[in-house]
C-alpha positions as CSV (number, residue, x, y, z in Angstrom):
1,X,0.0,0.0,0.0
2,X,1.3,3.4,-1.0
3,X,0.3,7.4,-0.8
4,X,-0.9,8.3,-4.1
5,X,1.0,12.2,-4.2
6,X,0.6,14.1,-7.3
7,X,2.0,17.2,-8.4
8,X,5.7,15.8,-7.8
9,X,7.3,17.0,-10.1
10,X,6.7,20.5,-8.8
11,X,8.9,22.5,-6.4
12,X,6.3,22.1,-3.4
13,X,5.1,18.7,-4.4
14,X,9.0,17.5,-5.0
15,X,9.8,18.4,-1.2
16,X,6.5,16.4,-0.2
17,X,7.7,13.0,-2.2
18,X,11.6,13.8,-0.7
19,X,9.7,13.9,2.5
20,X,7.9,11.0,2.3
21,X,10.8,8.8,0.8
22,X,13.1,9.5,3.6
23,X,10.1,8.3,6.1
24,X,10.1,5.1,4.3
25,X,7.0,5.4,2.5
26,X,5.5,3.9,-0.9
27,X,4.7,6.5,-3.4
28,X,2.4,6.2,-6.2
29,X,2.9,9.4,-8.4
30,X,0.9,10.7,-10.9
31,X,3.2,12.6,-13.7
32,X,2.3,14.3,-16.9
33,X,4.0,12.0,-19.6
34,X,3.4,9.7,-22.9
35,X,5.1,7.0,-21.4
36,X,6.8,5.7,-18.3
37,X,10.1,6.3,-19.0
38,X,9.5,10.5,-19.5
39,X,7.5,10.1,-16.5
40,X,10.8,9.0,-14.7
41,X,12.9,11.4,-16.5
42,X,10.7,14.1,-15.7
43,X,10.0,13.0,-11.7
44,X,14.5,12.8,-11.7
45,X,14.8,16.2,-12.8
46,X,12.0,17.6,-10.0
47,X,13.4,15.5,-7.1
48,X,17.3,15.7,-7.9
49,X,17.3,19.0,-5.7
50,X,17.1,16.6,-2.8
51,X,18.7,13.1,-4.1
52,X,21.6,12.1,-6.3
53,X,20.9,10.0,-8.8
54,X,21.8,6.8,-7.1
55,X,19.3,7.1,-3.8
56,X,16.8,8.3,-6.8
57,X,17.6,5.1,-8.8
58,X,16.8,2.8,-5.6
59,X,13.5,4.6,-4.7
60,X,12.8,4.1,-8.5
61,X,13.0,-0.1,-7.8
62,X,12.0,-0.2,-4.4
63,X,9.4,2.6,-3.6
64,X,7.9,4.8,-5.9
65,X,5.9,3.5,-8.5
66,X,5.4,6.2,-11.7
67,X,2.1,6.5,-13.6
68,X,2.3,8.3,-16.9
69,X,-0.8,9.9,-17.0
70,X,-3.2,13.3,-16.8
71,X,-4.8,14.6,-14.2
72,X,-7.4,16.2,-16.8
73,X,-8.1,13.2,-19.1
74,X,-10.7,10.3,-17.9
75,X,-9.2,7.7,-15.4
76,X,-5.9,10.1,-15.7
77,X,-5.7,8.7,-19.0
78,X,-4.3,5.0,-17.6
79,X,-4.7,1.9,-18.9
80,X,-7.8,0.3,-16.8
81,X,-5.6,-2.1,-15.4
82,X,-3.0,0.7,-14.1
83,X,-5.9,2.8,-12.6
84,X,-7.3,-0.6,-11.1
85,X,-4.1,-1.1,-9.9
86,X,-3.8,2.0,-8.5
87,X,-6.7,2.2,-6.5
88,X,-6.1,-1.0,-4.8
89,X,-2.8,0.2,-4.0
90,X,-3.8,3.4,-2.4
91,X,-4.0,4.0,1.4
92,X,-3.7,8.1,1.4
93,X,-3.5,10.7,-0.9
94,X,-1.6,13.8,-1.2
95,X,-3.1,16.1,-3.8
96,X,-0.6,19.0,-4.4
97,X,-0.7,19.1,-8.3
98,X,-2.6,22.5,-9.2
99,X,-2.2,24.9,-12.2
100,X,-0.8,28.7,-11.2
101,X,-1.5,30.7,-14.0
102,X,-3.5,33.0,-12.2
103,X,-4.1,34.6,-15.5
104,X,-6.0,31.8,-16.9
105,X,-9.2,30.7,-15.5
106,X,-9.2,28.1,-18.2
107,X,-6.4,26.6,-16.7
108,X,-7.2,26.6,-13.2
109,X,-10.7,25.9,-13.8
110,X,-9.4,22.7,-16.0
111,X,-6.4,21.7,-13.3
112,X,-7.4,22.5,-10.0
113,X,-11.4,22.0,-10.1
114,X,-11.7,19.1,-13.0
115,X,-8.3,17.5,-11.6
116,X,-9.4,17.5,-8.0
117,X,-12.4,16.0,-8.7
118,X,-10.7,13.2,-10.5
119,X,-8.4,12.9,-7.3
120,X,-11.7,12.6,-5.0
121,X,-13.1,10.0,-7.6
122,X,-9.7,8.2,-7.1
123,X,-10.1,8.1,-3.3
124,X,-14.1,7.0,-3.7
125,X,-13.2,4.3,-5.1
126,X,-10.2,3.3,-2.8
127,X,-12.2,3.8,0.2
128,X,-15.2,1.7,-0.8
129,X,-12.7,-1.0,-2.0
130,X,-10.5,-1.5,1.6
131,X,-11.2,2.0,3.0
132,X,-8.5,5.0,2.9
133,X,-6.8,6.4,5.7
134,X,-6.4,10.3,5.0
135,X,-6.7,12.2,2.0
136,X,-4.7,15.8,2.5
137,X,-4.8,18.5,-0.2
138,X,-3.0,20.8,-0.9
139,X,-4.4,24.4,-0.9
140,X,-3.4,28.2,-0.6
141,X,-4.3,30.9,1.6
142,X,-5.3,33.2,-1.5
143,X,-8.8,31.1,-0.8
144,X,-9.0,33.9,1.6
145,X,-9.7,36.7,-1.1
146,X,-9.0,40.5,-0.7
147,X,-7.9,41.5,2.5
148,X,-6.6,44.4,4.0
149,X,-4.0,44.5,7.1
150,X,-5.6,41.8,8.9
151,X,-4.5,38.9,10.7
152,X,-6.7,35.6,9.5
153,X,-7.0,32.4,11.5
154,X,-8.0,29.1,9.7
155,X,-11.3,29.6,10.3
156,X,-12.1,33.0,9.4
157,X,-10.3,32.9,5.8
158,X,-13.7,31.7,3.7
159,X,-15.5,34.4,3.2
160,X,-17.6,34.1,0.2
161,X,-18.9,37.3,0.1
162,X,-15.1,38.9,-0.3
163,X,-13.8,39.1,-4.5
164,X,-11.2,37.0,-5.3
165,X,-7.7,38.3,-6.6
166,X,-7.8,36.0,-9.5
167,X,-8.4,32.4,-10.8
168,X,-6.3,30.4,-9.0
169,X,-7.7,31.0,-5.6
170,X,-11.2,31.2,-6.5
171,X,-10.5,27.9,-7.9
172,X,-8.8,26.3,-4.9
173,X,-11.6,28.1,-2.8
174,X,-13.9,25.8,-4.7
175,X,-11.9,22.9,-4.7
176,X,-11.3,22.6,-1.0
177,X,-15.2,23.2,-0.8
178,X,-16.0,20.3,-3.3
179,X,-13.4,18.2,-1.1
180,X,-15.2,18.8,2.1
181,X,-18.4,18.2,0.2
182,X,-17.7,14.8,-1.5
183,X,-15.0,13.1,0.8
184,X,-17.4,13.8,4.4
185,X,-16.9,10.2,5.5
186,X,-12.8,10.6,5.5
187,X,-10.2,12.0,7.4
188,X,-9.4,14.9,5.3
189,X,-6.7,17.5,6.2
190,X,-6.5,20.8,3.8
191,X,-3.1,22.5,4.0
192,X,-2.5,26.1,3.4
193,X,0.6,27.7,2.5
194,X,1.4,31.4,1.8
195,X,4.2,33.0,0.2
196,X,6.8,30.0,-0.8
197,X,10.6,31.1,-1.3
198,X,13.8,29.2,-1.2
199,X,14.8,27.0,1.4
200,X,16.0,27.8,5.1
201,X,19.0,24.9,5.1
202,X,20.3,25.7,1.4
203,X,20.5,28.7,-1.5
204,X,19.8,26.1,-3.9
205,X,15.9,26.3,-5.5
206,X,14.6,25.4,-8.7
207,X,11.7,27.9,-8.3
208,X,12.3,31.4,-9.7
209,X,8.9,33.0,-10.2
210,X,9.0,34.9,-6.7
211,X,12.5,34.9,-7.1
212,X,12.5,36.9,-9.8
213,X,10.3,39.3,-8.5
214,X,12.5,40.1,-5.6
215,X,15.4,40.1,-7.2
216,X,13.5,42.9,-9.2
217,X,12.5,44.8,-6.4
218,X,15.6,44.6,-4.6
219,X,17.5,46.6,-7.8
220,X,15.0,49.5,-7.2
221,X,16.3,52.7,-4.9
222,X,12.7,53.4,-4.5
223,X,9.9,50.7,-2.8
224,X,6.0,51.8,-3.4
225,X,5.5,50.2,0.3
226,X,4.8,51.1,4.0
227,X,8.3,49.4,5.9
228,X,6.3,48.2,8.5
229,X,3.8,46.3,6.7
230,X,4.3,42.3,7.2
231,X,4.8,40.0,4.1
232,X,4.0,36.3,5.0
233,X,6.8,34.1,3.3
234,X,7.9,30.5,4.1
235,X,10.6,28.2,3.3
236,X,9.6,25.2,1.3
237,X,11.3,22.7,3.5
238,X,9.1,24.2,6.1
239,X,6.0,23.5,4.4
240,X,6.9,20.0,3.1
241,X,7.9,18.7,6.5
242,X,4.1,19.8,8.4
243,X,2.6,18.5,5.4
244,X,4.1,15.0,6.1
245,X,4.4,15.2,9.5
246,X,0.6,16.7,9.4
247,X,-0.8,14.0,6.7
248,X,1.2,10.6,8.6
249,X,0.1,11.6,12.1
250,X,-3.3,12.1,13.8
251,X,-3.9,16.0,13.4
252,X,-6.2,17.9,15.7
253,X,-7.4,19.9,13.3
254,X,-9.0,19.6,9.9
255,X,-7.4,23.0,8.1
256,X,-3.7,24.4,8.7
257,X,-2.7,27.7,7.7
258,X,1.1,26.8,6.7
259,X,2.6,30.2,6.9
260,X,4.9,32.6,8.9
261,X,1.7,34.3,10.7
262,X,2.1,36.5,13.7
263,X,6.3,35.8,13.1
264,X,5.8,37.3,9.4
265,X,8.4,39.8,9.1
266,X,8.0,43.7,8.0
267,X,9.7,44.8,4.8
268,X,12.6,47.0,5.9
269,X,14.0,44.4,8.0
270,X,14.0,41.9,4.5
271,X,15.2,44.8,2.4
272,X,17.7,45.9,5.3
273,X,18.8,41.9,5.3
274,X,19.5,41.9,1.3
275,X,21.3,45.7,1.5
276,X,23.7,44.5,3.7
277,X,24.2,41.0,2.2
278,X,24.8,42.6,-1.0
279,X,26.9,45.4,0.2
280,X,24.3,48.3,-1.3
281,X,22.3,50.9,0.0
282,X,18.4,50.0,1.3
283,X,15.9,51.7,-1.0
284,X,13.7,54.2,0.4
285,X,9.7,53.4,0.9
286,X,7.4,56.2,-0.7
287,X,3.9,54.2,0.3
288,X,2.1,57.1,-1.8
289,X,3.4,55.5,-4.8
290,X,1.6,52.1,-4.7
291,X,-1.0,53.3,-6.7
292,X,1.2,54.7,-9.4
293,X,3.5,52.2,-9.3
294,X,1.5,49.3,-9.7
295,X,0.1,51.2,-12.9
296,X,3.9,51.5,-14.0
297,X,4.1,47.7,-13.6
298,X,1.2,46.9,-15.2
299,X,2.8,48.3,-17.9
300,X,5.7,47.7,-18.4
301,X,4.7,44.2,-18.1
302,X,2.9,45.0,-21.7
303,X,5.1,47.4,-23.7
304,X,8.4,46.5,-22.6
305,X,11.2,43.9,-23.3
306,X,13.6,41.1,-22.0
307,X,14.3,41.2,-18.5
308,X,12.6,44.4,-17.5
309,X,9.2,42.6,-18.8
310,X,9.5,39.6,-17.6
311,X,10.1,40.8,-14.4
312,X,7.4,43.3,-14.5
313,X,4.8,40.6,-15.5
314,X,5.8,38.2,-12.3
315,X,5.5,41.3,-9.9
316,X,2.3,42.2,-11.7
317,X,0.6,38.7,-10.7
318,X,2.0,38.9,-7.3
319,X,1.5,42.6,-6.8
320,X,-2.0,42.5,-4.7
321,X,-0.1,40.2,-2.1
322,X,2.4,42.5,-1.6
323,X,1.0,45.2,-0.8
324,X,-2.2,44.1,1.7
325,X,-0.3,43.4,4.5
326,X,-2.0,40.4,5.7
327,X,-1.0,37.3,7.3
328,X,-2.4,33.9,8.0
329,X,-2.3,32.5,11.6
330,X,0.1,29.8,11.6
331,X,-0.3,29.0,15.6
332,X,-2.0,25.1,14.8
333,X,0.3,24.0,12.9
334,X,3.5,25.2,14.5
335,X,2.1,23.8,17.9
336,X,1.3,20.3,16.4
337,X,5.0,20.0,14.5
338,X,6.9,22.0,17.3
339,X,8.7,23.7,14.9
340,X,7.9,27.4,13.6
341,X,9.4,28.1,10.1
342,X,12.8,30.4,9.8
343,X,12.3,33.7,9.0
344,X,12.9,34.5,5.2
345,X,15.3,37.2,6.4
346,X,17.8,34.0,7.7
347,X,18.1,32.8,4.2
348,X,17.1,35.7,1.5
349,X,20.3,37.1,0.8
350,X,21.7,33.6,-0.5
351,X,18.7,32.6,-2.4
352,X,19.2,35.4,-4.3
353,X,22.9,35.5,-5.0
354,X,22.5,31.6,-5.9
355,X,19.3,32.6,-8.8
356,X,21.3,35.5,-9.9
357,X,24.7,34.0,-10.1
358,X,23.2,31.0,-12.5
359,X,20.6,33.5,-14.5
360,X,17.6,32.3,-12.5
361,X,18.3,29.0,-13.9
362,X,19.0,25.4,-11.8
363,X,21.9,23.4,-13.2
364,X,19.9,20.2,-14.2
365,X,21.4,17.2,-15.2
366,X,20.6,14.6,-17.0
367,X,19.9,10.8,-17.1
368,X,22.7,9.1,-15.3
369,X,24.4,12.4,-14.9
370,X,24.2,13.6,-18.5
371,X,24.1,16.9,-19.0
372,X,20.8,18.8,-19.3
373,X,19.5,18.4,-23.0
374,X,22.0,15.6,-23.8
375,X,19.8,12.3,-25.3
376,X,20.6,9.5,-24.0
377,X,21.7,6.7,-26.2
378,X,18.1,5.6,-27.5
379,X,17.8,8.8,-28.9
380,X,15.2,10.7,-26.0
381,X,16.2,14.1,-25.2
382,X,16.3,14.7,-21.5
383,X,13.4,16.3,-20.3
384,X,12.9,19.9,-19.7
385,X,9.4,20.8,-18.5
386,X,9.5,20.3,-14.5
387,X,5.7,20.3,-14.7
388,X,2.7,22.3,-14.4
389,X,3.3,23.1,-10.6
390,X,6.0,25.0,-10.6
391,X,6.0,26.3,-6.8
392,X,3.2,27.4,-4.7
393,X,2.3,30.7,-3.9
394,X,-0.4,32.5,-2.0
């Protein structure tokens, strides 16, 4: 028997199956491929941030079994004897896979309402056929809407009478509602994080959305904000180990805010952390221009180029969670785990250097330690996609 996780091969969901793995748990893993062997190139590329290829080769025979599939298609696309298979094998799941184009609520709708339902089908059947023990999913605190300098507690953050900032979290909103809804004779656990960045051991990540915007912010001399309002960020490994420790154990609690809450830390201590780290001045906050400046952003991210507009399109998408000072009380889960996340001022300053030293790019490798894009010799080019979770943000 094995947790079915999916969304592995994304930067959240790759810390989840690293997680599990060194627990000594069976994984079943759903991956966007043709065929099985893309479906292990692609889960080697997400998870070799936390295994060399060796421990990845031995998890490969011994504990992780790898279904080529789609969340979206019927059955995930198997074969009816790989989805029977499968389900009998299931005794939890983990659903983490999710589309984050909040600019598309074609996407999300597709990926994180049809693809969840799929998921609950999956555990339907696996509970009627020798029962299930807990089925976790993955959500977001952006289910909370728009907000303004509050502090939100678990409880509070459904409001449906508040707009939503876009289509990913009125998609997750309704996803965690449809899991409640359909899965009422389960244990179900709904996790949400906030703000994801980096790790708090390493400078090593291979997620550069959030990143990116930073690093673009951190360039300017000038910061549209108020210093004192709180940004709630948290360090993957953070969030992977309560997930796991959360999911395997007997939690108190049926929703966990996964975030830095009432320890999230105010802006001029993060910018005063990178200044010194990178031996420049801190920028000086002008809270009149939010307005003006989000405007600027807005575009930029259309008329300009390169860099700049890249940049300017990631801080436009994340823009309304940077400036509503609001953070999501974290007090359940930090009491259950015993451990409260490190504070993104520990480990900013080399999360940055690392993304800008290697152009916001992670040095893959390849099958069998061939370089990135190398084929190996049956002709197949090393995959390059790392999936359609790339990270998980508010």
């Amino acid at each position: 028997m094995a947790t079915f996780l999916t969304g592995a091969t994304g930067f959240l969901g790759s810390y989840i199956a690293s997680g599990l793995l060194a627990e000594g748990e069976p994984l079943s893993v759903l991956v966007r491929a043709k065929s099985r062997e893309d479906a292990r190139r692609r889960l080697w590329k997400a998870l070799q941030l936390h295994l060399d290829f060796n421990a990845f080769e031995d998890h490969l025979a011994n504990r992780i079994e790898v279904y080529p599939g789609d969340l979206t298609e019927s059955g995930f696309g198997l074969s009816p004897d790989d989805l029977e298979r499968l389900i009998h094998s299931t005794e939890s799941v983990i659903h983490c896979a999710a589309s984050l184009n909040r600019r598309s609520e074609r996407s999300c709708m597709n990926v994180n309402l049809r693809g969840t339902l799929a998921v609950i089908r999956l555990a339907r059947a696996a509970q009627a056929g020798h029962g299930l023990r807990r089925f976790s999913q993955v959500s977001t605190v952006s289910v909370a809407g728009h907000r303004s300098h509050e502090t939100v507690s678990e409880n509070e953050a459904i409001d449906w009478s508040r707009p939503d900032y876009d289509a990913y979290g009125r998609t997750k909103k309704f996803a965690e509602t449809m899991v409640r809804e359909l899965l009422t004779d389960l244990p179900i656990t709904i996790f949400r994080p906030s703000i994801i960045l980096g790790d708090s051991r390493r400078p090593e990540t291979t997620q550069f959305d959030m990143v990116r915007a930073f690093s673009f912010l951190a360039g300017m001399p000038v910061l549209p904000f108020r210093p004192l309002d709180r940004i709630d960020i948290v360090p993957a490994d953070w969030v992977a180990d309560s997930v796991v420790r959360l999911h395997r154990g007997t939690p108190r609690h049926d929703t966990y805010h996964l975030s830095a809450g009432r320890l999230s830390e105010p802006y001029f201590r993060i910018t005063d952390a990178l200044a010194r780290a990178l031996d420049s001045r801190p920028p000086t906050y002008v809270p009149i221009l939010e307005k003006p400046f989000g405007a600027g952003v807005r575009a930029l991210s259309h008329l300009a180029g390169g860099s700049v507009k890249l940049g300017a399109k990631l801080l436009d998408v994340f823009y309304p969670y940077l400036v509503y000072d609001t953070v999501f009380d974290s007090s359940r889960a930090v009491e259950e785990t015993g451990r409260a996340p490190a504070p993104f001022t520990n480990y900013c300053a080399p999360l940055l250097e690392f993304a800008r030293r290697n152009g916001f790019k992670f040095p893959y490798v390849g099958w069998v330690g061939e370089p990135e894009g190398q084929k190996d010799p049956a002709g197949v080019a090393v995959a390059t996609d790392v999936g359609a979770t790339r990270g998980t943000s508010p």
